[in-house]
N, C-alpha and C positions, 0 to 999 in steps of 0.2 A: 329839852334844849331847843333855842329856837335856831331855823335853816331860812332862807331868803327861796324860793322856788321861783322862775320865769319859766313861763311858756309862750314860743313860739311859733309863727303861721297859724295852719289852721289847728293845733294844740290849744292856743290862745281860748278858744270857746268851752274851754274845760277849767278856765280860773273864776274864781266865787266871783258873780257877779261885782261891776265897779274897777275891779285890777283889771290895769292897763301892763304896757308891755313893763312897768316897773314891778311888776308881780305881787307876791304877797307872802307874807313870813307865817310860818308855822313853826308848833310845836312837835315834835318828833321824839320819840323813848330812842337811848342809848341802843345803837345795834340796827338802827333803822339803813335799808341799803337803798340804793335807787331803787330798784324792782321795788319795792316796798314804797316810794313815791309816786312811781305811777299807778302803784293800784286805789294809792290815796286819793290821786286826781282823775281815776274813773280812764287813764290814758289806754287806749286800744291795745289789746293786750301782744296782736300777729302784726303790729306796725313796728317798721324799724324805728329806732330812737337813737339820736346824737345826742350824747348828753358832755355838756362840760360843767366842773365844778371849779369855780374861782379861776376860769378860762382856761383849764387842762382838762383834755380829754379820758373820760374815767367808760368801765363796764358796768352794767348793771347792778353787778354784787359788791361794787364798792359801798363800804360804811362811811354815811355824812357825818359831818365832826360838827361841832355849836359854831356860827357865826358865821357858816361855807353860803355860798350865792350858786345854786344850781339851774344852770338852764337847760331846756329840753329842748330840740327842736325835730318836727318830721322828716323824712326824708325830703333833702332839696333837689328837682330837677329843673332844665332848664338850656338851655344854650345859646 
């Protein structure tokens, strides 16, 4: 099934070369959860992760469904 993945900030430098912040869709096996995303995309394993799918905030163990838009981003600091 294919997923939509974005990555954001410095995450960004972990997308196949060419994708821009519009990302880039994969194929994913039934059962696949985010944990299981970022180890696809090589994403630091001890970094926090904000993840939302289809702009609702989900946990890592959530299971992506066909057609969901998943984006990741670092921790944001700043003020």
């Amino acid at each position: 099934m294919k997923v939509k993945v974005k990555l954001f900030a410095t995450f960004q430098k972990y997308l196949p070369k060419g994708c821009g912040l519009e990302g880039t869709e994969i194929d994913v096996r039934e059962g696949t959860t985010l944990k299981d995303l970022y180890a696809h995309f090589n994403l630091p394993e001890k970094t926090p992760k904000i993840t939302l799918v289809d702009g609702k905030h989900r946990k890592d163990d959530y299971v992506v469904q066909e057609g969901e838009t998943i984006s990741i981003f670092p921790p944001i600091a700043g003020g």
